[in-house]
TORPASE-335091 format. One record per residue (C-alpha): residue number from 1; residue in three letters; x, y, z. Coordinates in steps of 0.25 Angstrom, whole numbers, plus 2048, in hexadecimal, padded with zeros to 3 digits. Layout:
N
PT  NUM  Ala  X  Y  Z
...
***
This chain:
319
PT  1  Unk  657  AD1  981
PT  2  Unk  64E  AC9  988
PT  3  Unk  643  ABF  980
PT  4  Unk  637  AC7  987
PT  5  Unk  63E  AD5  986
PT  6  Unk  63E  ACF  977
PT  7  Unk  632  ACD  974
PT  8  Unk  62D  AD9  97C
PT  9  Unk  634  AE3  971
PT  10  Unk  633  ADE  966
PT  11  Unk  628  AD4  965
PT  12  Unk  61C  AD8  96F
PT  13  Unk  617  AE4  967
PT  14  Unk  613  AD7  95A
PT  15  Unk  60B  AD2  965
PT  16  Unk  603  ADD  96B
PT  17  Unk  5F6  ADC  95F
PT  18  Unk  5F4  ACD  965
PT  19  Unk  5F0  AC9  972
PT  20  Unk  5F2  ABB  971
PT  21  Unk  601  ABE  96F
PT  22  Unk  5FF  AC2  97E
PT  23  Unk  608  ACD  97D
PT  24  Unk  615  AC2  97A
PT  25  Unk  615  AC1  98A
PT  26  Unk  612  AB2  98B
PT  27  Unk  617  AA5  986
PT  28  Unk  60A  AA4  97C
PT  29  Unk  601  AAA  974
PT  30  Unk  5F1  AA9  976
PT  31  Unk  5E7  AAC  96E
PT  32  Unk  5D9  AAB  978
PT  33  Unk  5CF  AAC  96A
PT  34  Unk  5D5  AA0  965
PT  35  Unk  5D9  A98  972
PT  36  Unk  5E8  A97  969
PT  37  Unk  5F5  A98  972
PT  38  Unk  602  A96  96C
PT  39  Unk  612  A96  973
PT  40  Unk  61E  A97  96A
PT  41  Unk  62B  A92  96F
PT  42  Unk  639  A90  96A
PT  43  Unk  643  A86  96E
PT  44  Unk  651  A88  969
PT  45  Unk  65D  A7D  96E
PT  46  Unk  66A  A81  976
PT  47  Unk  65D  A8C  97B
PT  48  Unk  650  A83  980
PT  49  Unk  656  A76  97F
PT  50  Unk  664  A71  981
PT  51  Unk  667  A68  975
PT  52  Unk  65E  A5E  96B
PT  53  Unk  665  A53  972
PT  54  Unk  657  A4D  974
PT  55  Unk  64E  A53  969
PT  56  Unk  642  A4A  970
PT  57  Unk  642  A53  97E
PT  58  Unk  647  A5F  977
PT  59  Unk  63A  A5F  96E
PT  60  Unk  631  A5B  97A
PT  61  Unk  638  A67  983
PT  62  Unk  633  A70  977
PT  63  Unk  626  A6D  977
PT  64  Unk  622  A6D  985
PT  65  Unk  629  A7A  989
PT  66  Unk  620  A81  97B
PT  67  Unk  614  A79  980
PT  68  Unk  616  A7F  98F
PT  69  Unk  614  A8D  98A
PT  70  Unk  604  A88  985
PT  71  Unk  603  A80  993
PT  72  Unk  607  A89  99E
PT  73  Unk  5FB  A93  997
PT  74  Unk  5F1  A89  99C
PT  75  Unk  5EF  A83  98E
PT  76  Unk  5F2  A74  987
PT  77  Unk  5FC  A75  97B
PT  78  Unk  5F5  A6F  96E
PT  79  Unk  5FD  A72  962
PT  80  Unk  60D  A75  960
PT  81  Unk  615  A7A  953
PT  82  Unk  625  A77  953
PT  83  Unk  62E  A7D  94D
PT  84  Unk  63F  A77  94D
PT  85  Unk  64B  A7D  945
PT  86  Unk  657  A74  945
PT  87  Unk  660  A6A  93D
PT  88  Unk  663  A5C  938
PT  89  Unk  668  A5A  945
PT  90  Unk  660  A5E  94F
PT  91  Unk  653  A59  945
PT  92  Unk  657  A4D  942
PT  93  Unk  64E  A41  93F
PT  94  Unk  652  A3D  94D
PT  95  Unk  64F  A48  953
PT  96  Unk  643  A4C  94C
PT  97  Unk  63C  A3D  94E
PT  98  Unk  640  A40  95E
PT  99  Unk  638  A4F  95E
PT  100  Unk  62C  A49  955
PT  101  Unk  62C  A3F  961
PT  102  Unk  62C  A48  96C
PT  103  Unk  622  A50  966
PT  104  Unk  618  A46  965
PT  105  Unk  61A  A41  972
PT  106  Unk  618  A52  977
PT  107  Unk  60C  A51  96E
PT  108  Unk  607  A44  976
PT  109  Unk  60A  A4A  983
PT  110  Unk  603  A5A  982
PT  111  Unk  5FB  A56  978
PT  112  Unk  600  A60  96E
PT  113  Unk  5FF  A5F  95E
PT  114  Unk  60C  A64  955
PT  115  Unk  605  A6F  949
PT  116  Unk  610  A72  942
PT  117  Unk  620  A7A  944
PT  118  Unk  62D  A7A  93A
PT  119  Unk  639  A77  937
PT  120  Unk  644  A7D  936
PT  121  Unk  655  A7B  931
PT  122  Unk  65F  A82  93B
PT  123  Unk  66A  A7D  945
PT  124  Unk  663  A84  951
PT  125  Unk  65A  A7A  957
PT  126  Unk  64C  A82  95B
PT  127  Unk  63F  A7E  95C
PT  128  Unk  631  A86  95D
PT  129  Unk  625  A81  963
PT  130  Unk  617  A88  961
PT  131  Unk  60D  A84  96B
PT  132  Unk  5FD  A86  96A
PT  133  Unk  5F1  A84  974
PT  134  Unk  5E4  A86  975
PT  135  Unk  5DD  A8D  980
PT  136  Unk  5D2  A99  982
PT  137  Unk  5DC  A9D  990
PT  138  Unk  5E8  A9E  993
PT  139  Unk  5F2  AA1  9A0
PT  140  Unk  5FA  AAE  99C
PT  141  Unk  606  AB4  9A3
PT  142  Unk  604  ABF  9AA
PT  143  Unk  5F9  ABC  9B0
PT  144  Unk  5FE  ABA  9BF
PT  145  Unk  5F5  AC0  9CB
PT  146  Unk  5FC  AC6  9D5
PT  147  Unk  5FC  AB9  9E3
PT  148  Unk  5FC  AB1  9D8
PT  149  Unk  603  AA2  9DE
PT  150  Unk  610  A9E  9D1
PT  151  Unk  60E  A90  9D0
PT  152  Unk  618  A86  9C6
PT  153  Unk  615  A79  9C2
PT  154  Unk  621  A6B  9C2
PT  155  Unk  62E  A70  9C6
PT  156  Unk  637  A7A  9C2
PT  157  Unk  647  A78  9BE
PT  158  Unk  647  A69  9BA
PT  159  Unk  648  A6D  9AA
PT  160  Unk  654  A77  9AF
PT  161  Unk  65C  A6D  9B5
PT  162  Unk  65A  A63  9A9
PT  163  Unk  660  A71  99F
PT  164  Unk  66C  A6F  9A9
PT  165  Unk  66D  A61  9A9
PT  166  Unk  66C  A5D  99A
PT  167  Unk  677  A6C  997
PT  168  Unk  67F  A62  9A3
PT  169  Unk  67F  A6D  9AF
PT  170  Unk  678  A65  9B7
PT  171  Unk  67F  A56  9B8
PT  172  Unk  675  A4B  9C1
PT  173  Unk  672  A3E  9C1
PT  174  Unk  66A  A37  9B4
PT  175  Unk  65D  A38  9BC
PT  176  Unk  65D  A47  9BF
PT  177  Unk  662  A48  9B0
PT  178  Unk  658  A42  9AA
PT  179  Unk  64D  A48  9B2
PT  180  Unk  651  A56  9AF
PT  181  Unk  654  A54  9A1
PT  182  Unk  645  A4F  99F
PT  183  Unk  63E  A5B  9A7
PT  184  Unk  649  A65  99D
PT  185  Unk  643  A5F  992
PT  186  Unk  635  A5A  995
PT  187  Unk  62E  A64  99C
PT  188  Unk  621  A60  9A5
PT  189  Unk  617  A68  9A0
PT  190  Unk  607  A68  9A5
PT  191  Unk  5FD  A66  99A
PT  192  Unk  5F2  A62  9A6
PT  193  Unk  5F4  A6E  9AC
PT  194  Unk  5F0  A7A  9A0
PT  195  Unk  5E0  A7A  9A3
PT  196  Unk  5E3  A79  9B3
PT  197  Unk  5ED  A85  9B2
PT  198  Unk  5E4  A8E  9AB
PT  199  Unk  5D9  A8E  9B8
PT  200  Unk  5E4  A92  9C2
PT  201  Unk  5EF  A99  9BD
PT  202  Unk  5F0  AA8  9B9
PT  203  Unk  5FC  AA8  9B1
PT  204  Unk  608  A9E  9AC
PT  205  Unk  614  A9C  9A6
PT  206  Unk  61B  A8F  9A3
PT  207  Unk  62A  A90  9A9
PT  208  Unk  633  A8F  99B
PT  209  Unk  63E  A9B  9A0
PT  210  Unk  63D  A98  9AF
PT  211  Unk  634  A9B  9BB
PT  212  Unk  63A  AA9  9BF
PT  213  Unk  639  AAC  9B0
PT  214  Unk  62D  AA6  9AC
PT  215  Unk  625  AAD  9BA
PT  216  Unk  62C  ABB  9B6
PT  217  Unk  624  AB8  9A7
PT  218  Unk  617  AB2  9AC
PT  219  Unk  616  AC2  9B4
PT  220  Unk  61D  ACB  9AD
PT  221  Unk  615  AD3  9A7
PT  222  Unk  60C  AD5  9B6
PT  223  Unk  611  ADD  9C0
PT  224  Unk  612  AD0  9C9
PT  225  Unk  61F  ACA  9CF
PT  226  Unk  620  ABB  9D6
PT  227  Unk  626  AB4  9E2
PT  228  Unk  62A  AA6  9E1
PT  229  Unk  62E  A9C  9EC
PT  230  Unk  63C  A93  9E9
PT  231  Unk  639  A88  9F0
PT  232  Unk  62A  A87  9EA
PT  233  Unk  62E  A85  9DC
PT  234  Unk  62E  A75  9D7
PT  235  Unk  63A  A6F  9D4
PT  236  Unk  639  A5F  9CF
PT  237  Unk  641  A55  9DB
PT  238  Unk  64A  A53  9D2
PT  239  Unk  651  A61  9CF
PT  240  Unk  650  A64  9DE
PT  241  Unk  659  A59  9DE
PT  242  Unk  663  A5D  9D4
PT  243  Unk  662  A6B  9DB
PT  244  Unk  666  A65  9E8
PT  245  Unk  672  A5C  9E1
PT  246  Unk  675  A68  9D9
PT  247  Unk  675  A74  9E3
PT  248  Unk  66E  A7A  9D8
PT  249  Unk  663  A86  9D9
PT  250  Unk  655  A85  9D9
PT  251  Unk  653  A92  9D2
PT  252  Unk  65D  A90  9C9
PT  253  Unk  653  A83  9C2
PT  254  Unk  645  A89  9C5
PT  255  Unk  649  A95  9BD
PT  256  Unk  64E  A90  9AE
PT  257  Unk  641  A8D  9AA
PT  258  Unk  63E  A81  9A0
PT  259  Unk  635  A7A  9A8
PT  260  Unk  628  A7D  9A2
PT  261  Unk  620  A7E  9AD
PT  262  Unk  613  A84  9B0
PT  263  Unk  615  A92  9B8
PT  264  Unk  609  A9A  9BC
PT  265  Unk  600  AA3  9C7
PT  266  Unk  5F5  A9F  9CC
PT  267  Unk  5EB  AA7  9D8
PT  268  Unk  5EE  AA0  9E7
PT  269  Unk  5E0  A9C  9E4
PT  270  Unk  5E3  A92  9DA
PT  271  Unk  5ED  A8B  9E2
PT  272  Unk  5E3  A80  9E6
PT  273  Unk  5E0  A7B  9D9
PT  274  Unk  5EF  A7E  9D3
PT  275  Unk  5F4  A73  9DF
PT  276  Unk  5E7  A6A  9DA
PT  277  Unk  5E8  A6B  9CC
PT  278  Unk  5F7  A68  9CE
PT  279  Unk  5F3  A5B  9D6
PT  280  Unk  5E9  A58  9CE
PT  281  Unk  5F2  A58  9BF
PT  282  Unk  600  A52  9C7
PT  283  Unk  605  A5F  9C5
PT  284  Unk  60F  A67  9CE
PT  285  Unk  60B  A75  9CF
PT  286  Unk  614  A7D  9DA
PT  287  Unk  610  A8B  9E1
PT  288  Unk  61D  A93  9DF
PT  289  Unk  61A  AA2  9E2
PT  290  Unk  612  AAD  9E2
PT  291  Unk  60E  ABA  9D7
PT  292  Unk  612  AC7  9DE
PT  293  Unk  610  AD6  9DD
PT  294  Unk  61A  ADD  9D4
PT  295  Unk  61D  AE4  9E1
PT  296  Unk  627  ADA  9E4
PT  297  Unk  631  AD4  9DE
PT  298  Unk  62F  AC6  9D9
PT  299  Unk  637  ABB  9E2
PT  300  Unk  63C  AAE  9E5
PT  301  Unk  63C  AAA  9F2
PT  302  Unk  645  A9D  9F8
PT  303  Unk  63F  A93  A03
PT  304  Unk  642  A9D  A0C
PT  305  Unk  63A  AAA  A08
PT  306  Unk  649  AAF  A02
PT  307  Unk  649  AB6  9F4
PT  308  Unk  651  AB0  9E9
PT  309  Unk  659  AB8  9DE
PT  310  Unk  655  AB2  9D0
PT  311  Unk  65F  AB2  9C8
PT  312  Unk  65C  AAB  9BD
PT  313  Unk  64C  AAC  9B8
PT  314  Unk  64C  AA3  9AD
PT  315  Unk  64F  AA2  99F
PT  316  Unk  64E  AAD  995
PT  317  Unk  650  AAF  986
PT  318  Unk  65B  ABA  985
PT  319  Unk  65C  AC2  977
***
């Protein structure tokens, strides 16, 4: 059973007395009266991370991906609650001493507060983040208007190759290592851009399970469908590099998510001051397709105007 197909039996009906759980179809919960929103998240290793081999990044990984759920609704995280099962080994005095000082340096850098968790003994290494914002609006999914532009922000697919490089099926020099190993586990995310994305965008997602998945969610519940241009979605220098010297796929990196960037709609209006606010803040947002009637079927078109078969959409939970 698929995780959505899940929740949808058996867990949707709890939900349906409280609005603010919007109907357990986004990544948050929102409660307008009291400006509150919260994201849960659960991280569990050998499943979102490799290893604890670097319990610094690992921890600092954790965070931003739980943080990026409050972020791509248009709203600065404030408060976070952790939560960690594990053993001797894996919480160590070592390794405890290195995640208290990744957390403070996280806390410094999104100006975040730690308010609480638990502990707990087991040999499965998990962690669970809660994170909470404060905010009177929000950006929800499903909100998509037909013309609407898709724009992304950074690039797509460099976290991807570092998952290959760091489980050794990707072998290249120390440089390109290194700089995909970073963007695996230190994802850019863009605090500066929460108040700005909330006067132009209509709806947003941030890409954790891939663009193709994470597009498919942002619209699913509208009778909408989307065309997106191959050779318009941003990729870093450095993994068209590794592509080339690879002859690896394009599609192949852009759809595994793990990324954590911003994905949303906006009206061909706002393209003016999406391109400025983007110049302005040194942020690179990309023009990637277009919201379509349901009519059609949604696509991916190649340089040429042919369509591409996905394959592969993204990363799922299967139950």
């Amino acid at each position: 059973m698929h995780e959505f197909q899940l929740i949808n039996k058996y867990f949707l009906k709890l939900s349906n007395t409280n609005k603010s759980s919007l109907n357990l179809n986004d990544d948050v919960f929102f409660d307008k009266s009291r400006k509150l929103i919260i994201s849960v998240d659960t991280y569990v290793e050998g499943v979102h991370f490799v290893n604890f081999k670097k319990p610094d990044l690992v921890i600092k990984k954790i965070i931003r991906s739980s943080i990026s759920d409050i972020i791509c609704k248009g709203v600065k995280p404030k408060y976070y609650f952790i939560s960690g099962s594990g053993n001797k080994k894996s919480f160590s005095s070592f390794n405890l001493k290195k995640i208290s000082k990744s957390l403070k340096q996280e806390q410094n850098k999104y100006n975040i507060s730690l308010c609480g968790g638990d502990t707990v003994f087991s040999n499965k290494l998990s962690f669970t983040i809660i994170s909470v914002g404060f905010s009177p609006k929000i950006l929800f999914r499903n909100n998509a208007k037909l013309n609407d532009d898709i724009y992304v922000t950074g690039n797509l697919g460099d976290s991807y190759a570092g998952l290959n490089i760091l489980k050794k099926k990707i072998n290249t020099n120390f440089s390109l290592k290194k700089y995909f190993e970073n963007k695996y586990y230190l994802p850019t995310l863009y605090l500066k851009l929460t108040s700005k994305l909330l006067s132009f965008a209509n709806t947003s997602i941030d890409i954790s399970d891939g663009l193709f998945a994470d597009l498919e969610k942002l619209i699913n519940k509208q009778k909408l469908s989307f065309k997106l241009n191959l050779n318009n979605v941003p990729i870093s220098k450095n993994l068209n590099k590794l592509l080339i010297q690879k002859k690896l796929d394009k599609i192949s990196f852009i759809s595994k998510g793990d990324d954590y960037q911003i994905l949303f709609t906006a009206n061909s209006s706002k393209s003016r001051i999406i391109n400025k606010t983007a110049k302005s803040l040194g942020i690179k947002i990309s023009k990637i397709g277009k919201i379509c009637s349901s009519l059609q079927k949604s696509q991916f078109i190649d340089k040429k105007g042919n369509k591409i078969a996905i394959k592969d959409k993204g990363y799922s939970h299967q139950f």
